[in-house]
BARORO-769407 format. One record per residue (C-alpha): residue in three letters; residue number from 1; x, y, z. Coordinates in nm, 4 decimals, decimal comma, padded with zeros to 6 digits. Layout:
N
+------+-----+----------+----------+----------+
! type ! seq !       xx !       yy !       zz !
+------+-----+----------+----------+----------+
!  ALA ! NUM !        X !        Y !        Z !
...
+------+-----+----------+----------+----------+
***
This chain:
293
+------+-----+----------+----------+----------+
! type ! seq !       xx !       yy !       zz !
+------+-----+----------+----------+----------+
!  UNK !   1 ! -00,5484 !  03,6004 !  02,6393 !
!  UNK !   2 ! -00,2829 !  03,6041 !  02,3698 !
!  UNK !   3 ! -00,3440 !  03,9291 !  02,1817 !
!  UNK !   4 ! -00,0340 !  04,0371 !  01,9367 !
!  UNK !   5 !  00,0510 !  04,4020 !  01,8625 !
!  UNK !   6 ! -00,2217 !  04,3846 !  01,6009 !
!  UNK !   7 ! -00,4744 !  04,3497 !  01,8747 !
!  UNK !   8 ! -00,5700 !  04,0225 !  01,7304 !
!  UNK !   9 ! -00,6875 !  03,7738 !  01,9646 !
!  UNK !  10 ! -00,4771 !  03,4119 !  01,9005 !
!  UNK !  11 ! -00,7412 !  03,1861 !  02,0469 !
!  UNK !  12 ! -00,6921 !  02,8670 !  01,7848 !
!  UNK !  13 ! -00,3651 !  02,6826 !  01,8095 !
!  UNK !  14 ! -00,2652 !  02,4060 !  01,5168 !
!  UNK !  15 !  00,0005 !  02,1255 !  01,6324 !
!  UNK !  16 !  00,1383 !  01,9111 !  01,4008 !
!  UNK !  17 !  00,1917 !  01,5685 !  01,5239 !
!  UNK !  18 !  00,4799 !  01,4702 !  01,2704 !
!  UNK !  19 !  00,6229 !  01,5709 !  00,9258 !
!  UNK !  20 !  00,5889 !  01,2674 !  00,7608 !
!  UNK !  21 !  00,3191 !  01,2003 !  00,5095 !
!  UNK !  22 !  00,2030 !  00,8412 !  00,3670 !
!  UNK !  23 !  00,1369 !  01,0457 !  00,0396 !
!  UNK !  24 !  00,3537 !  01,1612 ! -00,2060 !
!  UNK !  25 !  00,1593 !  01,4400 ! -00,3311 !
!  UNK !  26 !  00,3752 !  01,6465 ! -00,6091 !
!  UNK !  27 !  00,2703 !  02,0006 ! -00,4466 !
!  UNK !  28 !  00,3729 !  01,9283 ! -00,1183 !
!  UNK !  29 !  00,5717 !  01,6263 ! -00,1025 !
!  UNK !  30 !  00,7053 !  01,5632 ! -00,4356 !
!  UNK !  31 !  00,9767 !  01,2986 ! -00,3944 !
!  UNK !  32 !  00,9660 !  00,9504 ! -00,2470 !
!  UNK !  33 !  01,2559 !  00,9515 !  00,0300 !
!  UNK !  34 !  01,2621 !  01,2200 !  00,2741 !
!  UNK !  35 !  01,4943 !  01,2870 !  00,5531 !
!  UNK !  36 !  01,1886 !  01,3492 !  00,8410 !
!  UNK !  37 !  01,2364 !  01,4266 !  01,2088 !
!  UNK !  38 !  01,4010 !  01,1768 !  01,3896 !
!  UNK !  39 !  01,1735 !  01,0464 !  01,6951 !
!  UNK !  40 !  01,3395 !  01,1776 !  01,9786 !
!  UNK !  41 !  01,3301 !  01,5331 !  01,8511 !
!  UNK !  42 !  00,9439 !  01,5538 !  01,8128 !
!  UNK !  43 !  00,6962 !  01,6107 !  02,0915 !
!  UNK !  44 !  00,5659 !  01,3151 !  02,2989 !
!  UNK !  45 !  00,2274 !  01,2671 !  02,4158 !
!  UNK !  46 !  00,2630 !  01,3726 !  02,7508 !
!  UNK !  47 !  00,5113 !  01,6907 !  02,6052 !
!  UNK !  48 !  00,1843 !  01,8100 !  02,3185 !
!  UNK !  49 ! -00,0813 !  01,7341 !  02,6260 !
!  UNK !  50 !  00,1186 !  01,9783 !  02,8584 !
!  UNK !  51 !  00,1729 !  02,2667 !  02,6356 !
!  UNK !  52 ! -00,1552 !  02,2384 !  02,4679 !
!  UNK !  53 ! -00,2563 !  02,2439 !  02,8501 !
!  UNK !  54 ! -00,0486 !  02,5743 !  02,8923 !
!  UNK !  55 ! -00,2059 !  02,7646 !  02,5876 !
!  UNK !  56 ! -00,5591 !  02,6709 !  02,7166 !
!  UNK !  57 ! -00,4562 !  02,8711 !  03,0218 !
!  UNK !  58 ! -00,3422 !  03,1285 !  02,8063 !
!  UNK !  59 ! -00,7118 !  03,1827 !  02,6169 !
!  UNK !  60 ! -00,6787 !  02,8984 !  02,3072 !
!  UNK !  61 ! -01,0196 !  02,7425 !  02,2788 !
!  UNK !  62 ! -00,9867 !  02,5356 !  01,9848 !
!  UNK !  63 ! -00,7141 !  02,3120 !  01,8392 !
!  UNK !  64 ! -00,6139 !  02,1103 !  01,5214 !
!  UNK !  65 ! -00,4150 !  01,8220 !  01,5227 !
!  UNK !  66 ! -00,2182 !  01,8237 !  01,1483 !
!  UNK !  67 !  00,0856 !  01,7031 !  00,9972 !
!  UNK !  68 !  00,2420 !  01,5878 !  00,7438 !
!  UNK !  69 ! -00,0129 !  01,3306 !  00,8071 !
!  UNK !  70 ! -00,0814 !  01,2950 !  01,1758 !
!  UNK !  71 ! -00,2697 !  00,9587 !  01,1807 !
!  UNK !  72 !  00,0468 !  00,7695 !  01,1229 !
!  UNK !  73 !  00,1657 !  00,8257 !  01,4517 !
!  UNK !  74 !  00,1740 !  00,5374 !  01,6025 !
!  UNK !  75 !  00,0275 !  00,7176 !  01,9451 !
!  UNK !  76 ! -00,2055 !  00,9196 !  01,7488 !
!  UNK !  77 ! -00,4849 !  00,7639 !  01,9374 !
!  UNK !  78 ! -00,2956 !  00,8550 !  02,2686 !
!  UNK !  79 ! -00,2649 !  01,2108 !  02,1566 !
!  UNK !  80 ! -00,6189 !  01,2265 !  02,0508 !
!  UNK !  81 ! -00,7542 !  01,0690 !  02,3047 !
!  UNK !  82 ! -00,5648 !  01,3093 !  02,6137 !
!  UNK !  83 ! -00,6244 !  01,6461 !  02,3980 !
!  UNK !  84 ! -01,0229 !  01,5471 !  02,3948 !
!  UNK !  85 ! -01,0796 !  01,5972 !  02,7489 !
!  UNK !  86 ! -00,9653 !  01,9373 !  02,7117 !
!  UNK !  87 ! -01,2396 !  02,2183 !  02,7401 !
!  UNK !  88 ! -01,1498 !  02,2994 !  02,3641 !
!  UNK !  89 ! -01,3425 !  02,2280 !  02,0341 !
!  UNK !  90 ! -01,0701 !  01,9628 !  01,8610 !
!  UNK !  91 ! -01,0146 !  01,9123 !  01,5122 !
!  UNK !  92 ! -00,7865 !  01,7526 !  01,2923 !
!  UNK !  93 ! -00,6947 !  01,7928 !  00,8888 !
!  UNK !  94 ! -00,6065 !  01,4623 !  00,7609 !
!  UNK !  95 ! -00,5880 !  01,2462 !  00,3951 !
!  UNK !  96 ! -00,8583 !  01,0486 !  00,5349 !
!  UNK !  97 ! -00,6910 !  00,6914 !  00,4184 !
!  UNK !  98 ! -00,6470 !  00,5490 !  00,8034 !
!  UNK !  99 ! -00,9645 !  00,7642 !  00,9492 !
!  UNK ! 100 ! -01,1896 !  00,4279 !  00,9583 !
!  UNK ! 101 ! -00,9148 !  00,3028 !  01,1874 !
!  UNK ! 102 ! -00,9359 !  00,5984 !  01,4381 !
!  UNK ! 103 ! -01,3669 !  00,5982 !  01,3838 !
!  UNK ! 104 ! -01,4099 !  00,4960 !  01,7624 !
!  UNK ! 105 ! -01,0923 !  00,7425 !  01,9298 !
!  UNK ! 106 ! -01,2742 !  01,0463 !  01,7279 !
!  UNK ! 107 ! -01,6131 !  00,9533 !  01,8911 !
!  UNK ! 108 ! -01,4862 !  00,9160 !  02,2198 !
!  UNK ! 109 ! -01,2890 !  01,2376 !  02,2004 !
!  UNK ! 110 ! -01,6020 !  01,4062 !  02,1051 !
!  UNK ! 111 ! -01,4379 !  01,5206 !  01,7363 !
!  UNK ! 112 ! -01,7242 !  01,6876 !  01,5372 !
!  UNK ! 113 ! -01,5287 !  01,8390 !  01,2405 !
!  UNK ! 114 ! -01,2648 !  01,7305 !  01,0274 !
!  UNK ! 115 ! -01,1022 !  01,8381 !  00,7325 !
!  UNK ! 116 ! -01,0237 !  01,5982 !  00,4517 !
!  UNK ! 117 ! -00,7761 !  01,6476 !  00,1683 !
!  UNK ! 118 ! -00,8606 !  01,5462 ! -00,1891 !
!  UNK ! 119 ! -00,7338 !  01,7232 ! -00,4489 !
!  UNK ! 120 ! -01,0171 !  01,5305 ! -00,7212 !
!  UNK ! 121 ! -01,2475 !  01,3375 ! -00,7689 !
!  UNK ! 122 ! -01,1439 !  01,0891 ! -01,0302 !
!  UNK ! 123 ! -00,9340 !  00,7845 ! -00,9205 !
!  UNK ! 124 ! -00,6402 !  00,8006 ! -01,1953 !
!  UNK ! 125 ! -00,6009 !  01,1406 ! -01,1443 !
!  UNK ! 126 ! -00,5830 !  01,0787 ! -00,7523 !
!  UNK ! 127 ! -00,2943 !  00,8341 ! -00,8247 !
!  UNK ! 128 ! -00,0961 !  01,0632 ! -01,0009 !
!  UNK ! 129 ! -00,1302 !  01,3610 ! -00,7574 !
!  UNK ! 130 ! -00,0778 !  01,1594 ! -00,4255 !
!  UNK ! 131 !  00,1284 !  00,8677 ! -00,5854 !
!  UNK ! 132 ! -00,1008 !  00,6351 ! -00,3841 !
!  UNK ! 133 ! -00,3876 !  00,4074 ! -00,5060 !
!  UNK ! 134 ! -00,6073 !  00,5316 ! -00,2221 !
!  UNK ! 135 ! -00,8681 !  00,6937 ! -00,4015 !
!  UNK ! 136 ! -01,1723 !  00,4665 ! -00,3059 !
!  UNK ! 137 ! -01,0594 !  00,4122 !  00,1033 !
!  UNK ! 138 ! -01,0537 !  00,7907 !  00,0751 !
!  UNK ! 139 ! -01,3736 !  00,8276 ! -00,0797 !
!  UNK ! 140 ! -01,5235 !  00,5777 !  00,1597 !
!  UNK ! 141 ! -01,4244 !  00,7597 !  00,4340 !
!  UNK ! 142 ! -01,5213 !  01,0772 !  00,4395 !
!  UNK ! 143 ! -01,8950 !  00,8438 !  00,3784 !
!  UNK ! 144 ! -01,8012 !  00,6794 !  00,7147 !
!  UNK ! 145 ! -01,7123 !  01,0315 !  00,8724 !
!  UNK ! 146 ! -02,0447 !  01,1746 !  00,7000 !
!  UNK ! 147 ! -02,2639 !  00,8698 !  00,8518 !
!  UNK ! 148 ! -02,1111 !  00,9154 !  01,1870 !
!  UNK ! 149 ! -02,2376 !  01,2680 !  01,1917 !
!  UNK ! 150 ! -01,9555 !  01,4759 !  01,1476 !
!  UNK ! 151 ! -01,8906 !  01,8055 !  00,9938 !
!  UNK ! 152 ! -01,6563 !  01,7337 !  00,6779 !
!  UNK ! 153 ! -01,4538 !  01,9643 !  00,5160 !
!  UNK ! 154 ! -01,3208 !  01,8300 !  00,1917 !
!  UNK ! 155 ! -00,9702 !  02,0734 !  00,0984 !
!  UNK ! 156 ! -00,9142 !  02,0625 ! -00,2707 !
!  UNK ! 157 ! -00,5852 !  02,2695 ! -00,3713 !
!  UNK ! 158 ! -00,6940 !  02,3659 ! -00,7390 !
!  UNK ! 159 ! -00,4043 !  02,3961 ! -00,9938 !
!  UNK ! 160 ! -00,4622 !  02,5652 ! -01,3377 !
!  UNK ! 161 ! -00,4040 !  02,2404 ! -01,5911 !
!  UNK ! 162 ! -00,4678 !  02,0238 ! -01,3332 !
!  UNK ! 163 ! -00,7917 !  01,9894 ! -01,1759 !
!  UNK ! 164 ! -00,9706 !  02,2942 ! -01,2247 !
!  UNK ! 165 ! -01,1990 !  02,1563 ! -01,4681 !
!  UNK ! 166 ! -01,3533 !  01,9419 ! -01,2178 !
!  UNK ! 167 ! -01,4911 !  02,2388 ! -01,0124 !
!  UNK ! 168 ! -01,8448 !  02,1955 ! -01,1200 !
!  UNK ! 169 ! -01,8046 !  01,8281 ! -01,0207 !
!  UNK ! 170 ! -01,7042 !  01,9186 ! -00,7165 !
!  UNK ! 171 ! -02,0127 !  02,1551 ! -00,6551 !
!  UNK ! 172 ! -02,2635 !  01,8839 ! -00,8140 !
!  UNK ! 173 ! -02,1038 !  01,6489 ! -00,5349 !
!  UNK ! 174 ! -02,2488 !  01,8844 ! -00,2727 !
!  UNK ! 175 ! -02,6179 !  01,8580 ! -00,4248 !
!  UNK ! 176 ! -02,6900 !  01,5570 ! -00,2662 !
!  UNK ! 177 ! -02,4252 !  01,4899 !  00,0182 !
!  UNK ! 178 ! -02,3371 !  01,7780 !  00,3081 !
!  UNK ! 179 ! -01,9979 !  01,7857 !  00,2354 !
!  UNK ! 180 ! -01,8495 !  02,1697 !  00,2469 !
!  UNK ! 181 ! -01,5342 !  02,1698 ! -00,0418 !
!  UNK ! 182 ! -01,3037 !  02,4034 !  00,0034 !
!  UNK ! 183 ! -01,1045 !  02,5176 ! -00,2948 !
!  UNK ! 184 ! -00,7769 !  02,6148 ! -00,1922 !
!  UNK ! 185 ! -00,5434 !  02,8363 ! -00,4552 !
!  UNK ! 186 ! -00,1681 !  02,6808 ! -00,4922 !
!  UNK ! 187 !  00,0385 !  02,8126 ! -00,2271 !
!  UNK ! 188 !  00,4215 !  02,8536 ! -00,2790 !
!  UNK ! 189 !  00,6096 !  02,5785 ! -00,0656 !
!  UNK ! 190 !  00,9622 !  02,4959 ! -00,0109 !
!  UNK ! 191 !  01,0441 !  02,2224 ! -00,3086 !
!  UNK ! 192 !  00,6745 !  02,2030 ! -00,4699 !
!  UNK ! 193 !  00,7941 !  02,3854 ! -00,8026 !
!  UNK ! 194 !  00,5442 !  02,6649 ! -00,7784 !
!  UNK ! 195 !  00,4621 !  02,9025 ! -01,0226 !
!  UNK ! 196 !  00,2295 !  03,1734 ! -01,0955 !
!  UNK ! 197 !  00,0621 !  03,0071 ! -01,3661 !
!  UNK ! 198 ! -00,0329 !  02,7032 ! -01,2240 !
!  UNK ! 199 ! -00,2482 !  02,9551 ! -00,9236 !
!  UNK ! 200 ! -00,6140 !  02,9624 ! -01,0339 !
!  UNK ! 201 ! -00,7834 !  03,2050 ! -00,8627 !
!  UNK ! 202 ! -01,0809 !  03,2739 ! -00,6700 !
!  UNK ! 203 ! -01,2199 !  03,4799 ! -00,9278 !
!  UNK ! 204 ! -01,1338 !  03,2194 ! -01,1797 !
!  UNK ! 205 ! -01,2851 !  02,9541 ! -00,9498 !
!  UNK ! 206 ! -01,6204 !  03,1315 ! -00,9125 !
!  UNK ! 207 ! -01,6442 !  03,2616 ! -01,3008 !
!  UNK ! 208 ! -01,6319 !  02,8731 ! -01,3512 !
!  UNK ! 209 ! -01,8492 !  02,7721 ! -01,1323 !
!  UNK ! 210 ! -02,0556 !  03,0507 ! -01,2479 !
!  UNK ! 211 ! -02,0926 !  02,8643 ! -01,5918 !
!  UNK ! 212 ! -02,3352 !  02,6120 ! -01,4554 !
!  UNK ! 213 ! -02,4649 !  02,7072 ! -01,1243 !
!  UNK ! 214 ! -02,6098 !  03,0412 ! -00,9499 !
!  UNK ! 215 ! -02,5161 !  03,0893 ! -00,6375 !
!  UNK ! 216 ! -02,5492 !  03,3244 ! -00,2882 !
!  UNK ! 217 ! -02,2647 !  03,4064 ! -00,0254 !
!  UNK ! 218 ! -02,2427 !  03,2849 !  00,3161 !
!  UNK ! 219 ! -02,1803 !  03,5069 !  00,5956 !
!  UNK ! 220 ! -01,8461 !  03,4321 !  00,7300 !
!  UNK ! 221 ! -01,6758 !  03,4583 !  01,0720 !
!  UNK ! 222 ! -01,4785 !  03,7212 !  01,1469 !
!  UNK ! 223 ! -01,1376 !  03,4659 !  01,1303 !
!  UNK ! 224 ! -01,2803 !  03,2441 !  00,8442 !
!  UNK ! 225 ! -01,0159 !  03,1515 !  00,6072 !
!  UNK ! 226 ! -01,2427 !  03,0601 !  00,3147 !
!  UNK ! 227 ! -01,5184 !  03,2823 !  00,1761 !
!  UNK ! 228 ! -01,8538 !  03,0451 !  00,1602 !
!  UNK ! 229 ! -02,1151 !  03,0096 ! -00,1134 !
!  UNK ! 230 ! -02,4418 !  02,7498 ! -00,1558 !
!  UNK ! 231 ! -02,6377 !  02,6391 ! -00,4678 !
!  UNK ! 232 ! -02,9843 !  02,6571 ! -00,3266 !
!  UNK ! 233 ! -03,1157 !  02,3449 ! -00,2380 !
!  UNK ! 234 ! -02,8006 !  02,1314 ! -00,2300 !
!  UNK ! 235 ! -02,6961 !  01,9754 !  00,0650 !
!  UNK ! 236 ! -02,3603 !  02,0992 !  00,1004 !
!  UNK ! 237 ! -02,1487 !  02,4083 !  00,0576 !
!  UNK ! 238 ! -01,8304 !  02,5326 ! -00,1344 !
!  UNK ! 239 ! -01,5686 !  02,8382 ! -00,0382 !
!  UNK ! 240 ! -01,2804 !  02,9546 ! -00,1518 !
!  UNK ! 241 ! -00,9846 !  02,9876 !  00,0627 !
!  UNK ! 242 ! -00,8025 !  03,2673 ! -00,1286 !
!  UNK ! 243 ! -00,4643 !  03,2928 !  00,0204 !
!  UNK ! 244 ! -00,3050 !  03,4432 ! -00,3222 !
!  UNK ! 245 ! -00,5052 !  03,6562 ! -00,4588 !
!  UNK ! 246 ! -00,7148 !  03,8269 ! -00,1328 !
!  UNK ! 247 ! -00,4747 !  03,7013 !  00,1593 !
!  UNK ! 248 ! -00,6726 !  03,7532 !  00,4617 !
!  UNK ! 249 ! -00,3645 !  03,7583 !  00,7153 !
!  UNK ! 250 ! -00,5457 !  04,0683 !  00,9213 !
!  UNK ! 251 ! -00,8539 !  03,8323 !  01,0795 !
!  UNK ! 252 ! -00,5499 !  03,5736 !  01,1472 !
!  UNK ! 253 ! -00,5895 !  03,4084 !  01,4879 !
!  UNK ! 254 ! -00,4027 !  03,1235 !  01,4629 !
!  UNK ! 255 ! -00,0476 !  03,0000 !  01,5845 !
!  UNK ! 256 !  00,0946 !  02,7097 !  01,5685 !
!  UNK ! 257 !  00,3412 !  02,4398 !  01,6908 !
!  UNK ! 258 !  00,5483 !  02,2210 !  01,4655 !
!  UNK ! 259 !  00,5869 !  01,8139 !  01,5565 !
!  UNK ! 260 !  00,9481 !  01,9352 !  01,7489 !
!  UNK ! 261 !  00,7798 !  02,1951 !  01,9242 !
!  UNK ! 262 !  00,8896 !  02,4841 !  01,7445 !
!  UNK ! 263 !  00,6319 !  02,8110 !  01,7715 !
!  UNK ! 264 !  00,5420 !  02,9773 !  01,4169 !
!  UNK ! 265 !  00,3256 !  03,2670 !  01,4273 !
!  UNK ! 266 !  00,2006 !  03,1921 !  01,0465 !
!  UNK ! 267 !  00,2792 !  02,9010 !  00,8025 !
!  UNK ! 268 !  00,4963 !  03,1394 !  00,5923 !
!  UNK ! 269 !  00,7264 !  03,2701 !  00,9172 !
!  UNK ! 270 !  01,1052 !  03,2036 !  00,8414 !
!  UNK ! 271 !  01,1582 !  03,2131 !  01,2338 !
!  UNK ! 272 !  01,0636 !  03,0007 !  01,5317 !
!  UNK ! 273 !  01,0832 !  02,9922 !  01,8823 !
!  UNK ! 274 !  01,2184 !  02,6257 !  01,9930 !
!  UNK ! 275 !  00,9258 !  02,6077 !  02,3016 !
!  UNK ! 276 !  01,0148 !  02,2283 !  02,3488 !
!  UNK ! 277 !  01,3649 !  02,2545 !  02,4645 !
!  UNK ! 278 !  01,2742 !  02,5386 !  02,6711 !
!  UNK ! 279 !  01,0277 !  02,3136 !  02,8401 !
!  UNK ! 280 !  01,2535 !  02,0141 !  02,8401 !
!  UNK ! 281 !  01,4876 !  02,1867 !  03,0726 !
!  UNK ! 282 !  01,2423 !  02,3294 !  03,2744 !
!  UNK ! 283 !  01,2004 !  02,7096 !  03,1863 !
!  UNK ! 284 !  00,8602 !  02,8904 !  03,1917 !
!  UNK ! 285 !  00,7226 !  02,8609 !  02,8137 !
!  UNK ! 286 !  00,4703 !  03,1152 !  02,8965 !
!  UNK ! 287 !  00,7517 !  03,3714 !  02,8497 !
!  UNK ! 288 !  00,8968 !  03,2674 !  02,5092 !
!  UNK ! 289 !  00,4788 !  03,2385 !  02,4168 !
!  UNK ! 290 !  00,4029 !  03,6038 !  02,4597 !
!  UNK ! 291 !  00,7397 !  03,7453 !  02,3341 !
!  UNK ! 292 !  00,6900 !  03,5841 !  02,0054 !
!  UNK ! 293 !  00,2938 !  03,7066 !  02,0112 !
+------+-----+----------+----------+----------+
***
């Protein structure tokens, strides 16, 4: 098992398939032209299959495939496909606009979860967050995903002046269909212009939500990143994944693996351990693994 000097047990891994992004969206990815990763300096199929392989071994019973946006890989499929027949519960977090395309690779890899970004519900507004007319294939989607029978998560970052008036909408959308919305508070990234006053809070969140609906908690899991809530009698769920305001960093069990292989022990760590090169010239990962755990 991978246990850190916290005792926490690291038993979920995230790998990110590439940095690139077909959406523009102004948090994350706020200009048009990007210099990304060129192609020989991210993992290939056979390189994520192995080391996923290697932290199996080493106690990781679930993985998330992420990105940027990892369906644009052009060997997503490939990816998919290999880490399915892995004795792991698989997952991905996605924009949703090419998931119809990947409907049959998700079945056959036995994918019961995913989590879908979409930041509102109203199609202009979509367009000017993402930059993309998308809206509706999104939309459509997570129907397709919800048909199929999979668990959806919907991500919505919420951004005071932005979108945080459609928070009721968002919990009326859960009355009739099971999707679970999780409101995520704006994080501070490298070149998204964050500020303080653009974070609305959990608190905030739930006073508004407060304002139409009553509510009861869910019980969580012990490494649940969002705290969960249900309007009796609707279909789905909401939470609040409160990474500003209550960070919840001591429950953390996750690590993760960026598209060139490089080992980050959170999403905020400034340093990395570079476990593909390592493994391209033939040295024992598992070493470089636990020192950085």
């Amino acid at each position: 098992m991978l246990i850190d000097q916290y005792n926490r047990v690291h038993n979920y891994l995230r790998i990110s398939l590439t940095d690139n992004c077909n959406f523009r969206c102004f948090y994350c990815m706020p200009e048009e032209e990007y210099s990304f990763s060129p192609p020989a300096s991210l993992m290939q199929p056979s390189e994520i299959e192995k080391l996923a392989k290697v932290f199996v071994d080493l106690g990781v019973n679930k993985i998330r495939l992420t990105g940027g946006e990892p369906l644009i890989r052009k060997d997503a499929a490939q990816i998919i496909s290999a880490l399915g027949k892995l004795p792991v519960t698989l997952t991905l977090t996605t924009n949703g606009v090419r998931l119809h395309e990947f409907k049959d690779t998700l079945e056959q890899a036995g994918i019961g979860s995913v989590n879908i970004s979409l930041d509102t519900l109203q199609a202009d507004k979509f367009q000017l967050i993402t930059r993309r007319n998308s809206f509706y294939t999104v939309k459509n989607n997570i129907e397709l995903m919800l048909k199929m029978g999979v668990h959806v998560k919907v991500n919505a970052v919420i951004m005071a002046g932005l979108n945080e008036d459609e928070i009721v909408d968002f919990i009326e959308w859960t009355k009739y269909m099971p999707v679970h919305v999780r409101f995520i508070e704006f994080m501070p990234f490298s070149g998204n212009k964050w500020t303080s006053n653009k974070v609305f809070t959990w608190q905030q969140m739930l006073e508004k939500a407060s304002t139409v609906y009553s509510f009861l908690p869910l019980k969580n899991d012990q490494h649940d990143t969002s705290k969960g809530y249900i309007v009796p009698g609707h279909a789905g769920t909401f939470s609040v994944i409160s990474t500003m305001s209550a960070p919840f960093c001591d429950s953390c069990n996750r690590i993760r693996i960026t598209a060139d292989g490089k080992l980050k022990n959170c999403l905020f760590a400034k340093d990395e351990t570079d476990l593909l090169t390592a493994m391209r010239n033939g040295e024992d990962v598992i070493d470089f693994i636990k020192k950085i755990l």
